[in-house]
N, C-alpha and C positions, 0 to 999 in steps of 0.2 A: 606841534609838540616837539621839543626841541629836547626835553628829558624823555628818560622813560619814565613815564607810568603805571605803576604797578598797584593790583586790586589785590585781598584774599578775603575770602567768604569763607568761615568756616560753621557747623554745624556738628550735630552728634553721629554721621556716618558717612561726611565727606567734607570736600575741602575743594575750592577753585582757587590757582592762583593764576594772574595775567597781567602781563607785560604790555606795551604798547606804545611802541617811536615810532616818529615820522622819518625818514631816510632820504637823504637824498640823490638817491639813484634807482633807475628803472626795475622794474620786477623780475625781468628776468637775471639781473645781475644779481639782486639778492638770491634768488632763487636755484643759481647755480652754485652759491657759496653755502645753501642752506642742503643743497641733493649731491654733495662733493664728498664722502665721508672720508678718502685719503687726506684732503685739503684743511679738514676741521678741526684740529685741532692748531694751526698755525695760524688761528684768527680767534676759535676763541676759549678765552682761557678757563669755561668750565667744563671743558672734554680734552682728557691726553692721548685717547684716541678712539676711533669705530674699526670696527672689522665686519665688514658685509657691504654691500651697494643699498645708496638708499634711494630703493625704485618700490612703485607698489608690489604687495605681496610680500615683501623680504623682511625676515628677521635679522634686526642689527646687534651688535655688542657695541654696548656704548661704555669707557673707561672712563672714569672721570677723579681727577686728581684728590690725591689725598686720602683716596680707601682701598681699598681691595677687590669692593663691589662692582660687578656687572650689569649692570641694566640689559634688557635685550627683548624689544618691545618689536611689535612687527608694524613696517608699516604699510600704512593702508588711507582709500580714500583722494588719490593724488588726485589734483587738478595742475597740471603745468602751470607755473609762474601766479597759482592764486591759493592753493591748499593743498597741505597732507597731514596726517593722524600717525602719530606713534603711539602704541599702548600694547601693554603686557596686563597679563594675571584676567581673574575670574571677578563678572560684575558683584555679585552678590559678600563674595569673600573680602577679595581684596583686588583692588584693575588704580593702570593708572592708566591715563590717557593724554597726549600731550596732542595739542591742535597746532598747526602754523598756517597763519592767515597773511594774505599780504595784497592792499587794499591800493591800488593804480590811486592818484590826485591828480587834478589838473593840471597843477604848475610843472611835473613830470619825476615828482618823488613819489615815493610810496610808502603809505602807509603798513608798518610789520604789527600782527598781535600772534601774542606764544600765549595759549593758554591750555594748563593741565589741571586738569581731574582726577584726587585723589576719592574713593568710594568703596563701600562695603562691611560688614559686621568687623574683620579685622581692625580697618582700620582706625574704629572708636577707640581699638586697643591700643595700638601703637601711635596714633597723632600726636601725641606727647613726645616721642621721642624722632620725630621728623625733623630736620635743621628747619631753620628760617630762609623760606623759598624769594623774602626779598632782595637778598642782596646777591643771590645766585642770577635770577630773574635780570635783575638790572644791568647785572657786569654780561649777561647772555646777548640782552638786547643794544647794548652799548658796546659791546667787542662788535656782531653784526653792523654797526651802525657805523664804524670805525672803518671797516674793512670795503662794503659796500663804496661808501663813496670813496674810501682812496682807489678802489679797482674803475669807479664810474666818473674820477676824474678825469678831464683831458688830459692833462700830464703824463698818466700812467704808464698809458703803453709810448711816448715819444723817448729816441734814442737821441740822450744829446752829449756835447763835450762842453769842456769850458775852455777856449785858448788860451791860455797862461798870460801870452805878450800882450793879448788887447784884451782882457776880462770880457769878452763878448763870450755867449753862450751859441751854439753853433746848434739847431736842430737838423740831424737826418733822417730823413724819412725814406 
């Protein structure tokens, strides 16, 4: 899967939406750009920033451009390099929950899913006035996907020059 993929299901007291690219680089590299919260917002462009670490147990502040609003979900559920849970608020009322899955392939990419969970008496009330989680969704999974392989390129980390006199590229290592 070379796009992302993107599903929503919705219903009269909730709502899943989920994302789903293949990446081409190891789990842990995504993994460290997805548990970096200083780091997040220089890769992707629907977070202007976090404040808090995101390790199990911690409540983050998530900013995200263009409002006012705070998110500030706790998270929870970590598996190193394969899953964590972000979610805020009350099942019955109003809870969102956001999943990150990230699934090792053979060939030695991996497979990312982001899927949230909106639920509750609220929010039959308010679903109408929620933005459109697809193109949020896709630019989420397509910055990750962007950033991932250029950190899990060979090139990345090599130091090189260009010699001017013989256009030869000089790597040092």
């Amino acid at each position: 899967m070379k796009e992302a993929k993107f599903i929503q299901i919705k219903n009269s007291f909730s709502m899943l939406c989920k994302v789903e690219i293949n990446i081409q680089a190891k789990a842990g590299v995504i993994w460290s750009l997805l548990t970096d919260a200083e780091g997040f917002p220089r890769w992707n462009s629907t977070v202007s920033h976090i404040d808090g670490q995101i390790r199990e147990g911690e409540r983050i502040n998530i900013h995200v451009p263009g409002t006012k609003r705070t998110f500030k979900p706790t998270v929870s559920d970590v598996v190193e390099n394969e899953y964590m849970m972000w979610s805020d608020g009350v099942a019955l009322i109003f809870k969102g929950s956001r999943a990150f899955q990230l699934k090792p392939c053979d060939n030695g990419s991996t497979d990312f899913i982001m899927e949230e969970r909106f639920q509750g008496l609220v929010f039959a009330m308010v679903k109408r006035l929620l933005p459109d989680f697809r193109l949020i969704f896709e630019r989420y999974a397509n910055d990750l996907k962007l950033e991932a392989e250029r950190v899990a390129s060979p090139t990345h980390n090599l130091d090189y020059t260009i010699a001017p006199e013989s256009a030869e590229i000089a790597f040092n290592n």
